[in-house]
C-alpha positions in Angstrom: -12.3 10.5 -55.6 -15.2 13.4 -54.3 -16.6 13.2 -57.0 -16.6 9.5 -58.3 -17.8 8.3 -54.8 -20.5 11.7 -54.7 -21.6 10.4 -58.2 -21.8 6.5 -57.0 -24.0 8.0 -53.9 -26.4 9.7 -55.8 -26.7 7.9 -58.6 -27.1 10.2 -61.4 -25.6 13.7 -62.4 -28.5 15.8 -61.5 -26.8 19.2 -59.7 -29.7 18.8 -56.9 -29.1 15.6 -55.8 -25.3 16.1 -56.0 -25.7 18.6 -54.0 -27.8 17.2 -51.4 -25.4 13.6 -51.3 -22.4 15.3 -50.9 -23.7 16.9 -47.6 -22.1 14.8 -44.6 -20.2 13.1 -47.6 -17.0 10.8 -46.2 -14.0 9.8 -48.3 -11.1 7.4 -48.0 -8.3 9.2 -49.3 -5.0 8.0 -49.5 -3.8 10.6 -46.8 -6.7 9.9 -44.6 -10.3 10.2 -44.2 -12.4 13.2 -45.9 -15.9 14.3 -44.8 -17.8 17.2 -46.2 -19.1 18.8 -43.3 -18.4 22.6 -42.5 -22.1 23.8 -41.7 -21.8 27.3 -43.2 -21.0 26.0 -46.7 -20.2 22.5 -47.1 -16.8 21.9 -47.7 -14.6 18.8 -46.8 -12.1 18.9 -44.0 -9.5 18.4 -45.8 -6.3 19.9 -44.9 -3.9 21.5 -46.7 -0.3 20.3 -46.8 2.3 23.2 -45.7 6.0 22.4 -46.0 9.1 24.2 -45.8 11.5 24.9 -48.4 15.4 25.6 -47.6 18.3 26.5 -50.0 21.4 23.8 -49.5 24.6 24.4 -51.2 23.0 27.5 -53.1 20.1 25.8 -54.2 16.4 25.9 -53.0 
């Protein structure tokens, strides 16, 4: 979805312009909203998902 909406931004495939689109960038996701912001390099804010695994009867 970065990239399809990065590509629909800038209009064409050149790396340069990629580049320079996807600075600030925002994304609907299905989880929530994505921007690519982090100053020092430019990557989204997405999260991670961390979950928690448990054996029941034996079995994870």
């Amino acid at each position: 979805m970065s990239l399809a909406n990065g590509l629909k931004k800038a209009g064409k495939t050149d790396p340069d312009k990629l580049a320079a689109v996807f600075k600030g960038l925002g994304v609907d996701m299905p989880f929530g909203p994505v921007a690519y912001r982090r100053k020092q390099d430019n990557q989204s804010t997405m999260g991670a998902y961390v979950g928690t695994t448990a054996l029941k009867d034996g079995r994870a």
